[in-house]
LOGU-188623 format. One line per field, with one value per residue (C-alpha): residue number from 1; x negated, y, z. Coordinates in steps of 0.02 Angstrom, whole numbers, m for minus. Example, Ala and Ser with C-alpha at 12.3 -4.5 7.8 and 13.67 -1.06 7.14 Angstrom:
<recs>
k 1_2;
x m615_m684;
y m225_m53;
z 390_357;
</recs>
This chain:
<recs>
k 1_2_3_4_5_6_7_8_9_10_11_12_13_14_15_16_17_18_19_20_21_22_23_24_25_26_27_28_29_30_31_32_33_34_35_36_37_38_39_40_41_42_43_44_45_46_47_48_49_50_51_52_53_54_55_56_57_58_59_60_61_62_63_64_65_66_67_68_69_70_71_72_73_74_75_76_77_78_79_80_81_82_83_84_85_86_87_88_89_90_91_92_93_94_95_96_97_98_99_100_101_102_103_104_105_106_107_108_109_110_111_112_113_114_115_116_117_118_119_120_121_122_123_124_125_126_127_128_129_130_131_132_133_134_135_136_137_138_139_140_141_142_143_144_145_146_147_148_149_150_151_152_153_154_155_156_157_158_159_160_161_162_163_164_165_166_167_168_169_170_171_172_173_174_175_176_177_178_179_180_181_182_183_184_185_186_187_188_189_190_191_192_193_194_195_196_197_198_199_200_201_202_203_204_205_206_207_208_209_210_211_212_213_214_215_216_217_218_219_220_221_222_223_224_225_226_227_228_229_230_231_232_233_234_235_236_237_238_239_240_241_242_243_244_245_246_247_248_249_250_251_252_253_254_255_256_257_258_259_260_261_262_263_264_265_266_267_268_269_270_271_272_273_274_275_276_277_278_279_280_281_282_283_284_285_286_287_288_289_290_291_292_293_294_295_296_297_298_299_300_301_302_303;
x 3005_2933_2992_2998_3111_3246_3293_3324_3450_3528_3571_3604_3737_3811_3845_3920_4031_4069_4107_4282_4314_4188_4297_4468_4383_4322_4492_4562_4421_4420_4293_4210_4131_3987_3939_3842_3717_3778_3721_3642_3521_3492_3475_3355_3219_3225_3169_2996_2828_2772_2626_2742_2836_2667_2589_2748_2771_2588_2631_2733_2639_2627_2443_2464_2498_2351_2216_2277_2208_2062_1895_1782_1615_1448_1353_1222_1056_977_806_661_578_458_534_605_481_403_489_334_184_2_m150_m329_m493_m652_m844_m947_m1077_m954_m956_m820_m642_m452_m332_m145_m44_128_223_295_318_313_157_106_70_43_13_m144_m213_m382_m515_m691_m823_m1004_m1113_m1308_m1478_m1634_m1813_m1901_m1921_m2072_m2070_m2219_m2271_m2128_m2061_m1852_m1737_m1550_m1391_m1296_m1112_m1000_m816_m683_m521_m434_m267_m267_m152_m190_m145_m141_m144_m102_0_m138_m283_m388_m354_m402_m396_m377_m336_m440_m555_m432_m580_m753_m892_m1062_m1211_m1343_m1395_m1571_m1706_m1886_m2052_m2229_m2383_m2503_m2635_m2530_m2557_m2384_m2315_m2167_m2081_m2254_m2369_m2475_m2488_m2566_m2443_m2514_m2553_m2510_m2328_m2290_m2159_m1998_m1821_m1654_m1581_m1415_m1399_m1216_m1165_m1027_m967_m790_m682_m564_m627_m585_m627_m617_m628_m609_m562_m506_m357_m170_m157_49_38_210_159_50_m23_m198_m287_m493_m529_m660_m676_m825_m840_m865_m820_m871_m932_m1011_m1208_m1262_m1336_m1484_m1494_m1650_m1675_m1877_m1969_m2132_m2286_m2387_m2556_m2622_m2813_m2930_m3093_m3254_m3115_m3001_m2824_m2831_m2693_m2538_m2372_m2184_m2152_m2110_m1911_m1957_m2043_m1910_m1765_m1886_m1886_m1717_m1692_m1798_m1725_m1556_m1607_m1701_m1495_m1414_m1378_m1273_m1126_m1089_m1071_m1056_m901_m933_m831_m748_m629_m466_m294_m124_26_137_297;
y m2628_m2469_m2337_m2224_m2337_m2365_m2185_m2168_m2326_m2290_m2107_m2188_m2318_m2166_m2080_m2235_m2241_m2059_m2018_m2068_m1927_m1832_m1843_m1809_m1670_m1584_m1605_m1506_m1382_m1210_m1247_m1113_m1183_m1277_m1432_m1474_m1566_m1743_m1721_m1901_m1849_m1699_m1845_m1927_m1809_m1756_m1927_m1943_m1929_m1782_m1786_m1766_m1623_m1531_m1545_m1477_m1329_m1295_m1281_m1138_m1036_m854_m772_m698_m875_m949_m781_m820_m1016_m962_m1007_m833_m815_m860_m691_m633_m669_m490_m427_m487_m388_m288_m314_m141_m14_92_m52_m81_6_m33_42_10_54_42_81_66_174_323_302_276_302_240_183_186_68_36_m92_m32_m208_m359_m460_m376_m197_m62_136_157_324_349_450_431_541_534_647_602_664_603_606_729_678_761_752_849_886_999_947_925_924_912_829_711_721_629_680_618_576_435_373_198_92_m103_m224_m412_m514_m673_m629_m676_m599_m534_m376_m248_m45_105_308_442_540_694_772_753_857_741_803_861_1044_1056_1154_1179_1213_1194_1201_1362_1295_1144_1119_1073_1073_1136_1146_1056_1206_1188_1313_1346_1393_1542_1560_1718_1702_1505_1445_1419_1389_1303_1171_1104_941_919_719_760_943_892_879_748_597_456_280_65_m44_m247_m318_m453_m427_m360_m246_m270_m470_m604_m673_m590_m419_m414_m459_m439_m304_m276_m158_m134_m19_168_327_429_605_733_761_804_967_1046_1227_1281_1464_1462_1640_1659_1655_1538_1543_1459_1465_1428_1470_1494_1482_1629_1616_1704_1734_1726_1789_1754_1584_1594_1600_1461_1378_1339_1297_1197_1093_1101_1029_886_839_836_725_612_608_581_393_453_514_326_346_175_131_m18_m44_m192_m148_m236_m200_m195_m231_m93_m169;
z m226_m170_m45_m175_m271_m133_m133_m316_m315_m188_m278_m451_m318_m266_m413_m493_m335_m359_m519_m535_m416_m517_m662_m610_m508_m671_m752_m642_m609_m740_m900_m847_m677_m670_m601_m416_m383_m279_m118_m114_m249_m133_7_m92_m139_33_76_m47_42_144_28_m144_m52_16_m154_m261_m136_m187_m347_m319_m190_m231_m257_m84_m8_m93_m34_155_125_28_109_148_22_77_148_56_133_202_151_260_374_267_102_59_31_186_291_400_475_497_590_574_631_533_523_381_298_304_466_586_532_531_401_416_294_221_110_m69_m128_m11_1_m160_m146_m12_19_115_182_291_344_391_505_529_611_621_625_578_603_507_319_224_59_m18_119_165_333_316_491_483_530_386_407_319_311_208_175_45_0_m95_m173_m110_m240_m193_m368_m286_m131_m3_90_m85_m158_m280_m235_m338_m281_m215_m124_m59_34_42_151_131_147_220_304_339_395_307_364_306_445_431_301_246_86_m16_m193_m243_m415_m480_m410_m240_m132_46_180_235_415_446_381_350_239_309_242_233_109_80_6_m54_m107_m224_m288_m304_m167_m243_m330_m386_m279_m333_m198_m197_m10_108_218_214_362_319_358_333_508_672_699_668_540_487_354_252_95_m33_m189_m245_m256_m428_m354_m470_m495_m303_m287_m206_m135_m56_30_63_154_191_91_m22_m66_m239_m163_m27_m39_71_224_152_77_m83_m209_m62_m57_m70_m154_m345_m388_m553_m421_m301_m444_m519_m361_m346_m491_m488_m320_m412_m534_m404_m313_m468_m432_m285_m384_m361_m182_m97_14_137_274_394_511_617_577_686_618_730_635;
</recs>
């Protein structure tokens, strides 16, 4: 017999016992009242498990009961560091055949895609260059300025770059001069440089017209990396200029003959002469509007 059991005999043993009294106490009770529960089936529930009584109070918990129990939800996992867009910030410096430069970097996806901006600078002269046997002395300078969007395909270190030149001012300003009685051509005619009053004159080689351009670049290295600071950079590609241009400013005087010791024919160089050489020094540059962009450089991940 279980526990349970005892209870609930005992109760029915009461009740048996009982209801004699029951009886004659509801024939002389009003029809209208209504009838109590016997205390020993009161007496009885009482004594079931603790675990029957826990889990029928359960039952009849209200909602506010049940929130207090209710077990807090999980918190949402934050971002990582670098995963929202301009999270993070990255310097670099680079040389390359642009020269020396910088490059300053920031996510816009993670791992996938960033906003790079840079410039470059370059200041250098050369011996003299003679071509035709017109000596040329100047200073190259290369100055520009880029802002790139770095694409890595597969997450990692390779990547593929698109954007453009902002500003560009590559050339070169020169000088020109021809010996007294060098001979030289120019725009397909020779001449004598006449002693008296050599030829002298500037030039301005200009890599690129526009001042904005566009760029493609493939490279190693994410200057925004998941672990560290630095990280080895290097970039290679183009930049699409327009057709380079040639501006020369000659003085002096030219002669076309030279005979017996004596200069004949001399004067002030041609106009057709000198845009003729212009123009075939253009065309001799016109492989440039593909200007090269090489570069390696080291990066630092500021954070």
């Amino acid at each position: 017999m279980t526990r349970l059991s005892l209870p609930i005999l005992a109760a029915l043993t009461a009740a048996m016992t009982l209801s004699p009294l029951v009886v004659s106490a509801q024939s002389q009770r009003p029809a209208t009242s209504s009838t109590n529960v016997p205390a020993a089936i009161e007496m009885a529930f009482a004594d079931l498990p603790a675990t029957s009584s826990s889990s029928s109070s359960a039952l009849f918990e209200t909602p506010a009961q049940s929130s207090i129990t209710t077990q807090a939800a999980p918190r949402v996992n934050q971002p990582e560091t670098g995963a929202r867009p301009f999270s993070g910030i990255a310097v670099a410096a680079k040389f390359g055949v642009a020269g020396v430069g910088f490059d300053v970097a920031t996510p816009l996806v993670r791992r996938r895609l960033n906003l790079r901006g840079g410039a470059s600078f370059l200041s250098y002269t050369p011996s003299t260059i003679t071509t035709d046997n017109v000596d040329i002395n100047g200073n190259i300078k290369f100055k520009n300025a880029a802002i790139m969007a770095d694409w890595f395909p597969f997450g990692g270190w390779f990547r593929l770059s698109g954007g453009a030149t902002i500003y560009n001012n590559t050339g070169l300003n020169a000088s020109l001069s021809v010996p007294a009685g060098q001979s030289f051509t120019l725009g397909g005619t020779s001449y004598y440089s006449q002693p008296g009053n050599p030829v002298t004159g500037t030039g301005v080689f200009a890599f690129g017209g526009n001042k904005v351009a566009p760029r493609v670049t493939i490279g190693t290295g994410n200057m925004l990396p998941e672990k560290g600071h630095f990280r080895f950079i290097t970039e290679l590609g183009f930049q699409y200029f327009s057709q380079p241009t040639v501006v020369y400013n000659v003085s002096g005087n030219g002669c076309t003959g030279f005979v017996g010791g004596v200069y004949t024919n001399c004067g002030p160089i041609p106009q057709g002469s000198v845009t003729s050489e212009q123009n075939k020094l253009q065309n001799d540059l016109k492989d440039l509007r593909f200007f090269p962009i090489l570069s390696f450089g080291l990066s630092y991940r500021i954070h």
